[in-house]
N, CA and C atoms of all chains as a GROMACS GRO file, in nm:
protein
  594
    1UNK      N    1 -24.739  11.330   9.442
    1UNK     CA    2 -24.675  11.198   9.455
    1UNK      C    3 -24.559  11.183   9.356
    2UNK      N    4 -24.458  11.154   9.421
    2UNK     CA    5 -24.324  11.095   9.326
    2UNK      C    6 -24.349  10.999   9.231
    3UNK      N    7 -24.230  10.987   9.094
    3UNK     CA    8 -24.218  10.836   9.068
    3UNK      C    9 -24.210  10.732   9.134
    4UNK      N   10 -24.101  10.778   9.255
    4UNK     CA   11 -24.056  10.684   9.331
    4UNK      C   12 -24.096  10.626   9.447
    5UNK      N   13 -24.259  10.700   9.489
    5UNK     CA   14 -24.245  10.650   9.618
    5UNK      C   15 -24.306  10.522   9.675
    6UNK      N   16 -24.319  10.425   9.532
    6UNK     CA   17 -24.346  10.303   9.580
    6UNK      C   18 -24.240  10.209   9.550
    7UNK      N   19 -24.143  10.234   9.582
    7UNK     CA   20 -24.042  10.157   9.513
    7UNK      C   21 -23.985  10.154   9.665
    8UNK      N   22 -23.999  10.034   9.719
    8UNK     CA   23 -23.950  10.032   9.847
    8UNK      C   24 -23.797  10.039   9.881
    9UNK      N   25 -23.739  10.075   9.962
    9UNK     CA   26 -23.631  10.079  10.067
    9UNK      C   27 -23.607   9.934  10.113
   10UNK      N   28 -23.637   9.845  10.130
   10UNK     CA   29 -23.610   9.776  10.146
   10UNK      C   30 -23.545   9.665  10.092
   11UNK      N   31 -23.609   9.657   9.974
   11UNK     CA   32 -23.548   9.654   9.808
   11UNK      C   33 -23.470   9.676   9.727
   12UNK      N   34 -23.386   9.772   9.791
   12UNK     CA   35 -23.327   9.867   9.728
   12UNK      C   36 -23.143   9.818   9.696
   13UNK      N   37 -23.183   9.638   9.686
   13UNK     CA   38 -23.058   9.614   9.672
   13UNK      C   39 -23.066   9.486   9.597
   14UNK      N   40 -22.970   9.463   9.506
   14UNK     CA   41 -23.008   9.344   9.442
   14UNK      C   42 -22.992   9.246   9.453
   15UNK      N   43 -22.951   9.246   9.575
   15UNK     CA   44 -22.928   9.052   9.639
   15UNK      C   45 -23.081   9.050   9.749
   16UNK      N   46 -23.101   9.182   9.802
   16UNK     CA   47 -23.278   9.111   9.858
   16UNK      C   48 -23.368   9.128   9.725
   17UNK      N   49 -23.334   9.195   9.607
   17UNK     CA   50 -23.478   9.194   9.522
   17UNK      C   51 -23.432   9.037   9.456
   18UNK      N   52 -23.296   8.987   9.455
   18UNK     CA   53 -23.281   8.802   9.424
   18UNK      C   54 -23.354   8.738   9.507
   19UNK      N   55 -23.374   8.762   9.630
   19UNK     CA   56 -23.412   8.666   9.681
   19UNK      C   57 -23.538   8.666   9.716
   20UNK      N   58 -23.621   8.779   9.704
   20UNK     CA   59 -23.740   8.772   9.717
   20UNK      C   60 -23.812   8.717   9.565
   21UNK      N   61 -23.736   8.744   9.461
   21UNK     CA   62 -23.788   8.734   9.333
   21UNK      C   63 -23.827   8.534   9.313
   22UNK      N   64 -23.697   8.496   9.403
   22UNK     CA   65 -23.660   8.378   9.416
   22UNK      C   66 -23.810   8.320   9.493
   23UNK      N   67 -23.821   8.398   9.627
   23UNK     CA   68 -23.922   8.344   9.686
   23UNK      C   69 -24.036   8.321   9.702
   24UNK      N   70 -24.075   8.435   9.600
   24UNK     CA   71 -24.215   8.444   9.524
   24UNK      C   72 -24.315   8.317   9.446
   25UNK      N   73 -24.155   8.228   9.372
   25UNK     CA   74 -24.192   8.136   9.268
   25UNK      C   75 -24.174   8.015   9.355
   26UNK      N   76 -24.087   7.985   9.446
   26UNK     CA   77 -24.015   7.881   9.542
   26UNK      C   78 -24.106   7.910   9.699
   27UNK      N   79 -24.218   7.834   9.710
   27UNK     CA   80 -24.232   7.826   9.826
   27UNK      C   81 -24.091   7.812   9.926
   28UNK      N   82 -24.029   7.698   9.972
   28UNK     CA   83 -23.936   7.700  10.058
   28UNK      C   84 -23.784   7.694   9.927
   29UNK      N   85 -23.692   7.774  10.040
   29UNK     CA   86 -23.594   7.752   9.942
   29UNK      C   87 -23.460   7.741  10.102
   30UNK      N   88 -23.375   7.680  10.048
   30UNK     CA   89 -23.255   7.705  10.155
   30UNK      C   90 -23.146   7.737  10.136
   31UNK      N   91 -23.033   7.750  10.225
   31UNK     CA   92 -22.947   7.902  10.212
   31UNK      C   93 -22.857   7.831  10.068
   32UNK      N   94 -22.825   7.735  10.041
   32UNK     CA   95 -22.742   7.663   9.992
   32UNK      C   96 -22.803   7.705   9.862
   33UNK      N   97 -22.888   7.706   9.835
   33UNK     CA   98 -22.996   7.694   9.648
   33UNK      C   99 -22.981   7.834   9.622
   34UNK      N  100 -23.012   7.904   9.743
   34UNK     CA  101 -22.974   8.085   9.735
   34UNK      C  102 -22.896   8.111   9.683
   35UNK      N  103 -22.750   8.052   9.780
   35UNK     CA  104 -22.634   8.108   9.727
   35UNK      C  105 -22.579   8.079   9.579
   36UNK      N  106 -22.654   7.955   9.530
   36UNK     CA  107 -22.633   7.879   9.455
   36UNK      C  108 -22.690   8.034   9.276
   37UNK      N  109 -22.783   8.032   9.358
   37UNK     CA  110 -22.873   8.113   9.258
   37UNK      C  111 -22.862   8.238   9.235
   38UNK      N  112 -22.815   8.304   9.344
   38UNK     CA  113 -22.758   8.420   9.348
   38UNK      C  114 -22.610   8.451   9.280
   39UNK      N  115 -22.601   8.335   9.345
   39UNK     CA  116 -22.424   8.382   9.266
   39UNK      C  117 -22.303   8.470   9.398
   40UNK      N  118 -22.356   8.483   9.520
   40UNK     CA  119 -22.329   8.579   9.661
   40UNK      C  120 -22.271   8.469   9.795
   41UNK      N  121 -22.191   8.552   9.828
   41UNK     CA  122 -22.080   8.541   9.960
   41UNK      C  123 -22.225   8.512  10.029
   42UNK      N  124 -22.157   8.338  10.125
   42UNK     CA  125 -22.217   8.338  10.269
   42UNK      C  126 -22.298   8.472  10.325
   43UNK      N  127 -22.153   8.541  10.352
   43UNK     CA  128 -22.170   8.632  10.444
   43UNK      C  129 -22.284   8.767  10.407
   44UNK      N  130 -22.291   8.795  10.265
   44UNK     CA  131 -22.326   8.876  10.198
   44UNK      C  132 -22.510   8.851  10.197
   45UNK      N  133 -22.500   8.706  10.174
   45UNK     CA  134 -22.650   8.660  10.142
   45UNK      C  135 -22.692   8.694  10.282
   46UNK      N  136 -22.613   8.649  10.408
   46UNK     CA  137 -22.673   8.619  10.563
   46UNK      C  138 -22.738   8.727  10.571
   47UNK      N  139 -22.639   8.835  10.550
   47UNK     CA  140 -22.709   8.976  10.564
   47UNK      C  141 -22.779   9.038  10.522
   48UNK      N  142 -22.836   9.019  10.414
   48UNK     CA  143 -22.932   9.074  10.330
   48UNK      C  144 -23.074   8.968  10.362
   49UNK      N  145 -23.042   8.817  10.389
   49UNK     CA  146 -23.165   8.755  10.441
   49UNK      C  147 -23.162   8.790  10.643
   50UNK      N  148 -23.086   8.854  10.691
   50UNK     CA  149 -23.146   8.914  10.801
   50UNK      C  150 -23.236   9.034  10.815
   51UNK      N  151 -23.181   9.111  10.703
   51UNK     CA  152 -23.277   9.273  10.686
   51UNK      C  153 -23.408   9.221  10.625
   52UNK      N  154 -23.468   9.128  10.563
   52UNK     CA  155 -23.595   9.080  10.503
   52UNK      C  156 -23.634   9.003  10.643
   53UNK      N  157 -23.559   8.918  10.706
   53UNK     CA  158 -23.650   8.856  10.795
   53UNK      C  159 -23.670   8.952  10.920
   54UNK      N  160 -23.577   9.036  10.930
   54UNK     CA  161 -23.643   9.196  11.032
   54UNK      C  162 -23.731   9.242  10.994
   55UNK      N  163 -23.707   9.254  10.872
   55UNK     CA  164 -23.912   9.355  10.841
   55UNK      C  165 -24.022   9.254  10.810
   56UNK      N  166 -24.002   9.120  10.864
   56UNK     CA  167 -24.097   9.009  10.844
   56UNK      C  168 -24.111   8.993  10.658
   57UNK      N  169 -24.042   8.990  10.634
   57UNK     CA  170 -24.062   8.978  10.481
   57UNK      C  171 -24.051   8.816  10.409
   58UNK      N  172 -23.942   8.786  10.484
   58UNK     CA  173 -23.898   8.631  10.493
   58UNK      C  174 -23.941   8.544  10.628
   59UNK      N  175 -23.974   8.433  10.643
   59UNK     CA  176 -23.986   8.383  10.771
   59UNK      C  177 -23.828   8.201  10.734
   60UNK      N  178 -23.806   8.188  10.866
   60UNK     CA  179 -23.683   8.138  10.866
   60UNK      C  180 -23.698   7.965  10.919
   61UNK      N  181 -23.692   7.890  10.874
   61UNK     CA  182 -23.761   7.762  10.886
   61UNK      C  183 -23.593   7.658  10.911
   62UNK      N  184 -23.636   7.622  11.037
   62UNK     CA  185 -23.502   7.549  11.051
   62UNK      C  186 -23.545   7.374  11.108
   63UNK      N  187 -23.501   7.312  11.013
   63UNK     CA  188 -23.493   7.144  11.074
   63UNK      C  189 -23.401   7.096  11.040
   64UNK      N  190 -23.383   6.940  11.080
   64UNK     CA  191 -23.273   6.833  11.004
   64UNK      C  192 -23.269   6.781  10.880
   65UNK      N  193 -23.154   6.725  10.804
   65UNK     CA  194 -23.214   6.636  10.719
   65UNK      C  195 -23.114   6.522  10.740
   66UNK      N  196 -23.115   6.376  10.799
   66UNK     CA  197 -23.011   6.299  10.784
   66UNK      C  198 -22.902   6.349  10.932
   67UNK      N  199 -22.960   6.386  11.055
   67UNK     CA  200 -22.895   6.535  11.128
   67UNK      C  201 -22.843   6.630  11.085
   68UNK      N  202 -22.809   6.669  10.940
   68UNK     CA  203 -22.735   6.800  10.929
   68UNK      C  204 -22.866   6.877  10.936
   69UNK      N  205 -22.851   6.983  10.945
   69UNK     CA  206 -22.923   7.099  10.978
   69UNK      C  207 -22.929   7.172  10.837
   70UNK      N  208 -23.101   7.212  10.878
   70UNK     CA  209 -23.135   7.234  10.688
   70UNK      C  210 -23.225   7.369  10.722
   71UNK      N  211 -23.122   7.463  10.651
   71UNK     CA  212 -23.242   7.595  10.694
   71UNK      C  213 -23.320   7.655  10.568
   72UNK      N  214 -23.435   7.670  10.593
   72UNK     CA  215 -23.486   7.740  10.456
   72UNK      C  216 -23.551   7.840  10.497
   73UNK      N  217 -23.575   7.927  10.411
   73UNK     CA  218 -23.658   8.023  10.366
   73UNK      C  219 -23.731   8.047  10.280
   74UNK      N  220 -23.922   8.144  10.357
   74UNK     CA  221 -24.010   8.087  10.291
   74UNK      C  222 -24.060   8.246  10.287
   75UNK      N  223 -24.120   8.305  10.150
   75UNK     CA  224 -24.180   8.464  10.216
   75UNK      C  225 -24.279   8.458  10.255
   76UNK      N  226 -24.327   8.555  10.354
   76UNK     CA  227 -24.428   8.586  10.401
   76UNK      C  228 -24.544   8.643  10.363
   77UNK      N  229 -24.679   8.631  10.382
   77UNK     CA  230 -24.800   8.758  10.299
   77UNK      C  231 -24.733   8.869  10.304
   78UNK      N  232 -24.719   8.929  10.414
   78UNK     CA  233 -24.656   9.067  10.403
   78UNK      C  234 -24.533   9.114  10.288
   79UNK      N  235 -24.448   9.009  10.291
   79UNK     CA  236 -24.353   9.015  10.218
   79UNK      C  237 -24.396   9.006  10.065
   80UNK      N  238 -24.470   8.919  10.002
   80UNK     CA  239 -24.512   8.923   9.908
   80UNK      C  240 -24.618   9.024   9.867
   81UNK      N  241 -24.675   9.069   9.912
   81UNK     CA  242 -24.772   9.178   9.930
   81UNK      C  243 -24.671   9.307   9.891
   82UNK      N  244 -24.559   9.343   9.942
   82UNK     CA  245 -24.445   9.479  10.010
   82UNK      C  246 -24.371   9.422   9.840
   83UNK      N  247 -24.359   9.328   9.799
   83UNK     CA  248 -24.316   9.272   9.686
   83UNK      C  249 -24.376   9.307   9.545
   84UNK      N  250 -24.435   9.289   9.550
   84UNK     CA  251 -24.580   9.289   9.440
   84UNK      C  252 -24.612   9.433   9.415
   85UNK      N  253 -24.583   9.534   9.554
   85UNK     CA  254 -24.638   9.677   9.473
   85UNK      C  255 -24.481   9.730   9.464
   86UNK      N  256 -24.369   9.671   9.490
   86UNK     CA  257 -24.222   9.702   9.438
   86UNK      C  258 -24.208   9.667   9.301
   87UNK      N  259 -24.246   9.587   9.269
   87UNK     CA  260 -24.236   9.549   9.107
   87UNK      C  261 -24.346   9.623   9.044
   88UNK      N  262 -24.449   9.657   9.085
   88UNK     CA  263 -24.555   9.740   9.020
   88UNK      C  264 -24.487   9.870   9.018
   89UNK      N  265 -24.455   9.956   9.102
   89UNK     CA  266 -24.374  10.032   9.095
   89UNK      C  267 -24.201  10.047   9.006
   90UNK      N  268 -24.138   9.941   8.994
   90UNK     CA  269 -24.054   9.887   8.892
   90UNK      C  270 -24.140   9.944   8.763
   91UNK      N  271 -24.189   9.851   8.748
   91UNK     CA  272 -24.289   9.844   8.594
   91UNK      C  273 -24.346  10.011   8.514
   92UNK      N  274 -24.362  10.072   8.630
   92UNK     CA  275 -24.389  10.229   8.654
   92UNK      C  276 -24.323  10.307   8.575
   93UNK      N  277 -24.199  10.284   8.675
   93UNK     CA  278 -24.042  10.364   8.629
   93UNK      C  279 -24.064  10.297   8.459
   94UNK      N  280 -24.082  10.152   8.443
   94UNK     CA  281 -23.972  10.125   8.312
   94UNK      C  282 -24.074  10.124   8.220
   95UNK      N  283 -24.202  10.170   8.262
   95UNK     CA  284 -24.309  10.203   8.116
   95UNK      C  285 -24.286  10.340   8.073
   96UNK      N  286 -24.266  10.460   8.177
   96UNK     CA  287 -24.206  10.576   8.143
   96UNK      C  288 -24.057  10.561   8.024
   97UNK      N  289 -23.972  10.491   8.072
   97UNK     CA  290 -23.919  10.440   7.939
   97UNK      C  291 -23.955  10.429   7.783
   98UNK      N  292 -24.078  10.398   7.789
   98UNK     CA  293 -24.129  10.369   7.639
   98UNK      C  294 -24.230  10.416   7.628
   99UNK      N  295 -24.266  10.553   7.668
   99UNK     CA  296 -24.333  10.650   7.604
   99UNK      C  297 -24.293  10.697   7.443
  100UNK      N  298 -22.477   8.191   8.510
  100UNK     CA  299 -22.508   8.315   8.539
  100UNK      C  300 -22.650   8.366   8.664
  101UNK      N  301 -22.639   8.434   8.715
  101UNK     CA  302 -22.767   8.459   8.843
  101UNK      C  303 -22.827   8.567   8.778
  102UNK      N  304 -22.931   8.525   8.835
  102UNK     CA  305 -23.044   8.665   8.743
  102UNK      C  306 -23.066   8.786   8.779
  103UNK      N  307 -22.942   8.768   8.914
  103UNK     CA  308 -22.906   8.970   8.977
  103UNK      C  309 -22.852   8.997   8.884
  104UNK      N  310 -22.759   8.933   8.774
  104UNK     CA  311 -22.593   8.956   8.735
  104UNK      C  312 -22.628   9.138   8.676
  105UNK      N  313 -22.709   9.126   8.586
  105UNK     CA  314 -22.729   9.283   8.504
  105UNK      C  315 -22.765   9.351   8.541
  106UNK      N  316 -22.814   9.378   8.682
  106UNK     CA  317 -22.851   9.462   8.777
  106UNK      C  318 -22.754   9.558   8.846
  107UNK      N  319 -22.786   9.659   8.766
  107UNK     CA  320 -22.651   9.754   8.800
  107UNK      C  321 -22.589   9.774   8.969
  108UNK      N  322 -22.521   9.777   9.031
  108UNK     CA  323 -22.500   9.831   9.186
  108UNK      C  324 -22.564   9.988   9.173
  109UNK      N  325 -22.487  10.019   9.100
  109UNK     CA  326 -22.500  10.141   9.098
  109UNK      C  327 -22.622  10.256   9.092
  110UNK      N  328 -22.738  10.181   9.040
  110UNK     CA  329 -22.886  10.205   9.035
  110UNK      C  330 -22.949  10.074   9.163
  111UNK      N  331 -22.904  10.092   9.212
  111UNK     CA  332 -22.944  10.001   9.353
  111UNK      C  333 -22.963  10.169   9.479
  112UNK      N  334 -23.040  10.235   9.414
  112UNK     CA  335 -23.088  10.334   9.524
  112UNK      C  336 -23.213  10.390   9.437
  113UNK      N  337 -23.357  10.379   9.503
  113UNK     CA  338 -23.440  10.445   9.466
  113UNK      C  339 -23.442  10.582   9.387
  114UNK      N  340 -23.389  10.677   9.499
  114UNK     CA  341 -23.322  10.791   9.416
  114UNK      C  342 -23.287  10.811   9.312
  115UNK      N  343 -23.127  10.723   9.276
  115UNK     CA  344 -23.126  10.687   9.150
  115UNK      C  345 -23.174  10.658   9.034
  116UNK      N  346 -23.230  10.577   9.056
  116UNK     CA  347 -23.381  10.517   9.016
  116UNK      C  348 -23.449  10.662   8.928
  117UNK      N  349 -23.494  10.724   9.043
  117UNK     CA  350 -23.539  10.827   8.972
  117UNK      C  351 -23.471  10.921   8.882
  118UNK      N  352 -23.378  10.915   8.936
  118UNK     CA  353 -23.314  11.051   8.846
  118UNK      C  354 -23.271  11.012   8.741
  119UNK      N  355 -23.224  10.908   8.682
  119UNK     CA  356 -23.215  10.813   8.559
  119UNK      C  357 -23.320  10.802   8.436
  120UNK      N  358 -23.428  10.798   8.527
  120UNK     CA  359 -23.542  10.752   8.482
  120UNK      C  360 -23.672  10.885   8.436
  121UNK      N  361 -23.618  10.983   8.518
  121UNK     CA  362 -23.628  11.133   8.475
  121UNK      C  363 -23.548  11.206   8.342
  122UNK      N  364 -23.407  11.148   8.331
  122UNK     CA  365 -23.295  11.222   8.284
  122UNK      C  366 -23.319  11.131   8.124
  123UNK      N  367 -23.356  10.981   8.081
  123UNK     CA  368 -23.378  10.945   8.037
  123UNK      C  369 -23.490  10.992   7.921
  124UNK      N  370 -23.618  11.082   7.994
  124UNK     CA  371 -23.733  11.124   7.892
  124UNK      C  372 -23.694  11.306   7.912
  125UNK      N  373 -23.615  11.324   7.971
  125UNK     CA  374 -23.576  11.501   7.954
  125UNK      C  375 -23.429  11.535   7.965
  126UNK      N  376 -23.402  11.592   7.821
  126UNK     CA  377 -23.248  11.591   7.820
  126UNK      C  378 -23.200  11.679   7.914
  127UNK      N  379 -23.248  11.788   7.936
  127UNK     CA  380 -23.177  11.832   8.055
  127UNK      C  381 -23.264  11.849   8.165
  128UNK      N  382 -23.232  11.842   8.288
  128UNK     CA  383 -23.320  11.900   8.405
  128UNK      C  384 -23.236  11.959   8.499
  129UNK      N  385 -23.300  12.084   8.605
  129UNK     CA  386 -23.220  12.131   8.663
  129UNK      C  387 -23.227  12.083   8.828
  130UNK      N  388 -23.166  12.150   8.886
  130UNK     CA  389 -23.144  12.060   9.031
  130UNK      C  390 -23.293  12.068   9.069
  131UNK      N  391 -23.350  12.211   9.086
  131UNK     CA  392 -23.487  12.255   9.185
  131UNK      C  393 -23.600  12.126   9.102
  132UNK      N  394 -23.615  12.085   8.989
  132UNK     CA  395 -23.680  12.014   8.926
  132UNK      C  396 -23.698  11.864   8.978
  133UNK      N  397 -23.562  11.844   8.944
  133UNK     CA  398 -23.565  11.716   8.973
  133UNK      C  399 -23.591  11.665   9.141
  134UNK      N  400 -23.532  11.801   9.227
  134UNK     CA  401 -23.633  11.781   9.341
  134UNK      C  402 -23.748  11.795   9.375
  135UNK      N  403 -23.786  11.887   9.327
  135UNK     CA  404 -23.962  11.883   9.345
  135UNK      C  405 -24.028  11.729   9.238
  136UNK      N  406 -23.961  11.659   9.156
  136UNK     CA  407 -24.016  11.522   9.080
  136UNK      C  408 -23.986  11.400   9.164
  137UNK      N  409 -23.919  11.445   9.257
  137UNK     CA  410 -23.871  11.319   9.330
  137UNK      C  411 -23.902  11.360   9.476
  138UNK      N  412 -23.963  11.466   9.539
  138UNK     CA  413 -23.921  11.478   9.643
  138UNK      C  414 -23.846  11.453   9.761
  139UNK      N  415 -23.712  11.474   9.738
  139UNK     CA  416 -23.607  11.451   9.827
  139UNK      C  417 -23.528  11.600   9.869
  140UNK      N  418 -23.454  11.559   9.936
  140UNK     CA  419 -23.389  11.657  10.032
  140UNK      C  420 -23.259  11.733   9.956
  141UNK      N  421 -23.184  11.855   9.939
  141UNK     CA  422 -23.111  11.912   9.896
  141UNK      C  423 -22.979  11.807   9.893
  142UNK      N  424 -22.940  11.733   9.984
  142UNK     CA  425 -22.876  11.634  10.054
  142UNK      C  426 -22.834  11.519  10.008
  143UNK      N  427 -22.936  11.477  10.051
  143UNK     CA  428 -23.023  11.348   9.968
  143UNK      C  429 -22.973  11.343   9.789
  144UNK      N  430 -23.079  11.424   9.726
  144UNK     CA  431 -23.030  11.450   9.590
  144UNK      C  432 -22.886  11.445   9.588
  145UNK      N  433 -22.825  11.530   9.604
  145UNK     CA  434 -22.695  11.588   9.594
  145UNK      C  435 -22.547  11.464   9.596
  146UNK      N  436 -22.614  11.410   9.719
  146UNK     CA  437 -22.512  11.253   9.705
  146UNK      C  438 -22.571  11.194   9.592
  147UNK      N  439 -22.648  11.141   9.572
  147UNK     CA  440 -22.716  11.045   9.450
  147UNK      C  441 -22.631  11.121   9.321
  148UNK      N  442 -22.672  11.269   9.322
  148UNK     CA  443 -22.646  11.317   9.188
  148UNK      C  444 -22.473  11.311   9.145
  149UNK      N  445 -22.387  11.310   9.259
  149UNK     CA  446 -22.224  11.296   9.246
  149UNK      C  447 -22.211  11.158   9.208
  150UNK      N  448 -22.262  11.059   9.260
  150UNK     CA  449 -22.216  10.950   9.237
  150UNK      C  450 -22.287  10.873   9.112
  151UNK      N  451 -22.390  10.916   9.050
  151UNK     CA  452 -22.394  10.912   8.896
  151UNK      C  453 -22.302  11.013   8.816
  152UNK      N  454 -22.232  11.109   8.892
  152UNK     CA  455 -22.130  11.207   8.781
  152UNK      C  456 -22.034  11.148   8.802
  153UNK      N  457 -21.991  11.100   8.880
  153UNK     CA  458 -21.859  11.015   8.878
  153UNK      C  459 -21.858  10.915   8.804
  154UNK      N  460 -21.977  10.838   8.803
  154UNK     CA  461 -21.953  10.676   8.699
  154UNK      C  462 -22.004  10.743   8.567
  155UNK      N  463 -21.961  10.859   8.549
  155UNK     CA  464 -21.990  10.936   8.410
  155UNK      C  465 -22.148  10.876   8.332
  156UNK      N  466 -22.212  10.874   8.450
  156UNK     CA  467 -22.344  10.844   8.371
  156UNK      C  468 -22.472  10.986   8.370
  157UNK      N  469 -22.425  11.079   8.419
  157UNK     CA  470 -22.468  11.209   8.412
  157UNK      C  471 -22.359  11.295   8.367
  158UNK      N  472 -22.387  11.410   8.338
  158UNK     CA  473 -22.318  11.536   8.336
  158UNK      C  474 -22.437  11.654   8.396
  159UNK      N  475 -22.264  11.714   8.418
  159UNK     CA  476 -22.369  11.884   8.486
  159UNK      C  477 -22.340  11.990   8.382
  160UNK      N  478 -22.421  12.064   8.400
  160UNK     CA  479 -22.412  12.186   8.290
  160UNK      C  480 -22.438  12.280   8.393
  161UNK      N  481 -22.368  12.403   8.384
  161UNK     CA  482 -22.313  12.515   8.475
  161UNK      C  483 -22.360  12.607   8.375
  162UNK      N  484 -22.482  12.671   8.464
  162UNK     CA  485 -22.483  12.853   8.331
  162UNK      C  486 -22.576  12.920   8.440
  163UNK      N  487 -22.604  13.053   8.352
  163UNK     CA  488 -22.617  13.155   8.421
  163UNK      C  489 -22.778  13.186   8.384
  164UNK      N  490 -22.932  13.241   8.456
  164UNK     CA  491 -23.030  13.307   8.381
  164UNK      C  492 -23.046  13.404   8.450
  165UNK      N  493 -23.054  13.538   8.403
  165UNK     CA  494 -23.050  13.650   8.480
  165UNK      C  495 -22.917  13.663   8.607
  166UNK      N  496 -22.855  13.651   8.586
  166UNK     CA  497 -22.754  13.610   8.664
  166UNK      C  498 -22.751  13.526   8.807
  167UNK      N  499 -22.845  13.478   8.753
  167UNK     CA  500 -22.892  13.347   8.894
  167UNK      C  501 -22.801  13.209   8.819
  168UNK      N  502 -22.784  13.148   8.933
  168UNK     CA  503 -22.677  12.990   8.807
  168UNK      C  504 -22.788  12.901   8.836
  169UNK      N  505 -22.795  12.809   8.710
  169UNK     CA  506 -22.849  12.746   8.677
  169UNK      C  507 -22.819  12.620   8.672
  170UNK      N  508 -22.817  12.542   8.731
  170UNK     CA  509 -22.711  12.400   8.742
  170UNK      C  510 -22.839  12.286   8.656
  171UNK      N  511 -22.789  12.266   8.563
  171UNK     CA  512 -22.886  12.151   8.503
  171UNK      C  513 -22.759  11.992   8.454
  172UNK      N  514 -22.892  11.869   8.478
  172UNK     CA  515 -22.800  11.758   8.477
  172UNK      C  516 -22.899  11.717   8.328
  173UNK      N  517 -22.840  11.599   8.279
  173UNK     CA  518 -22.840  11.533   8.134
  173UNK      C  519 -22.782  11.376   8.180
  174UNK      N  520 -22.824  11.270   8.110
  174UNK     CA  521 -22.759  11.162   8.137
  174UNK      C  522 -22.674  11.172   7.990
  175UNK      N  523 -22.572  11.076   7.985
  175UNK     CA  524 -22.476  11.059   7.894
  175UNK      C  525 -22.513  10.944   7.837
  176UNK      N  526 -22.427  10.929   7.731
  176UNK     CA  527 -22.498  10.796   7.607
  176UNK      C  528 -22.422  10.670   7.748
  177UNK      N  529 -22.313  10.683   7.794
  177UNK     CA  530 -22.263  10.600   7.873
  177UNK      C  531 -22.376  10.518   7.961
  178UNK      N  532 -22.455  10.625   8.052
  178UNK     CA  533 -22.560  10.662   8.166
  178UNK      C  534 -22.694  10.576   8.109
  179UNK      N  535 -22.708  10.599   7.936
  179UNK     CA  536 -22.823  10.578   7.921
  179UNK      C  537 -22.806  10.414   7.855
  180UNK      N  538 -22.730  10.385   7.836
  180UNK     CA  539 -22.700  10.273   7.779
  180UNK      C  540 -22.655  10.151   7.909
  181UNK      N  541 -22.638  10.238   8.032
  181UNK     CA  542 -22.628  10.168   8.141
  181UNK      C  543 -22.758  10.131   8.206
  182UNK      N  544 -22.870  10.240   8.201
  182UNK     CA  545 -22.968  10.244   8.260
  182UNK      C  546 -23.072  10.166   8.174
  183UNK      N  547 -23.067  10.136   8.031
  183UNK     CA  548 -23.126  10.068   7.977
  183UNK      C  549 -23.132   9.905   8.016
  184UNK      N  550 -22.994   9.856   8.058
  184UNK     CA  551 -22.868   9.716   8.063
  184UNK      C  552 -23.012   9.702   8.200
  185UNK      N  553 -22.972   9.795   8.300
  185UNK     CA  554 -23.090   9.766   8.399
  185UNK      C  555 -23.203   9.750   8.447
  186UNK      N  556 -23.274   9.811   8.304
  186UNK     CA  557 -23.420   9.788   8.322
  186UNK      C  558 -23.479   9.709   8.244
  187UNK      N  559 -23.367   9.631   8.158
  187UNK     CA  560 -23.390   9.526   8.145
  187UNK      C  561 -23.408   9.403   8.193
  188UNK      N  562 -23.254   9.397   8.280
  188UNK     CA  563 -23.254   9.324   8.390
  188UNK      C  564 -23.372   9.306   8.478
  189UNK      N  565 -23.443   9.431   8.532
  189UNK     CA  566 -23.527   9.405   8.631
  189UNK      C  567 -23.666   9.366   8.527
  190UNK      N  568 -23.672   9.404   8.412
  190UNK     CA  569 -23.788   9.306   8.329
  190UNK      C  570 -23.801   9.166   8.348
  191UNK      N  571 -23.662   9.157   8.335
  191UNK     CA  572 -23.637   8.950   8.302
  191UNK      C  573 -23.708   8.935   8.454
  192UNK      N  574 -23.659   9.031   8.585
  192UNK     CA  575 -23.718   8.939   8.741
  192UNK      C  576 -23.873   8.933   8.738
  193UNK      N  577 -23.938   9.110   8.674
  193UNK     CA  578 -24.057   9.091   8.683
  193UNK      C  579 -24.131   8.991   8.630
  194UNK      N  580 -24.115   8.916   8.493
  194UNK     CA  581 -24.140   8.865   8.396
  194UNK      C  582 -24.174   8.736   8.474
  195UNK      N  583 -24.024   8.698   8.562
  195UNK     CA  584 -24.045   8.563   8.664
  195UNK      C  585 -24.172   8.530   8.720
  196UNK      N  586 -24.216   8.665   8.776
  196UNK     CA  587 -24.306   8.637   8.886
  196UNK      C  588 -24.459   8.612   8.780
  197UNK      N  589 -24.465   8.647   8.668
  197UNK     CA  590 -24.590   8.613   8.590
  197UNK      C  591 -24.581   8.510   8.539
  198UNK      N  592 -24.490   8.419   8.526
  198UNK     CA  593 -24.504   8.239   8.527
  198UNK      C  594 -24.613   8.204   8.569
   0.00000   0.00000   0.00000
């Protein structure tokens, strides 16, 4: 077995490990607080919260507020689960560090 | 500031990941090594390993044993002082989730 082979692919970028890190602590969050938090392009965030909600990682929650249209995002078990042994695996790599 | 910000791009590939994180506790390693520690592909490795020699965060060392060549990599104080910046960074996310 590798160092690496729990360190997911999916992850493997730091605007989805923002936003899952985000979603872990934030039951619902919406695109606006994201971008807000991230610090990332519309366009940049869209895409990186489409590749999480393809592998069911994120689920995508859309209503009104006042009629404007209010979308949030909430993670999923799976996602948090696929999360949890990515940072365990993180932790892995960076205890080898301080041997 | 967003709490991606110190999160290198550039260690935004598992791979990477590893070979950093290998190159970090062994000053030198050679190619066949670091593939059999990571198991990846001649390929695979090979892109990862150029594009840490380019952001001068590795070097290669070129020699000869028995007249077989010996290609061994080393991270640079540059490399290691980069790779540190990042695993810090990803401390501060893990750290989040134990709130």
């Amino acid at each position: 077995m590798s160092i690496i082979d729990n360190i997911n692919k999916l992850f493997d970028h730091r605007i989805r490990l923002g936003i899952m890190s985000i979603l872990m602590v934030n039951e619902k969050v919406n695109f606006k607080r994201l971008k807000e938090l991230l610090e990332v392009t519309d366009g940049n965030l869209a895409s990186h919260i489409k590749a999480l909600e393809k592998s069911e990682y994120i689920v995508v929650e859309k209503s009104f507020i006042d009629r404007k249209p209010n979308t949030q995002y909430g993670a999923t078990k799976l996602g948090r689960a696929a999360f949890k042994k990515h940072i365990e695996a993180l932790e892995n790599i960076i205890k080898r560090q301080m041997k």
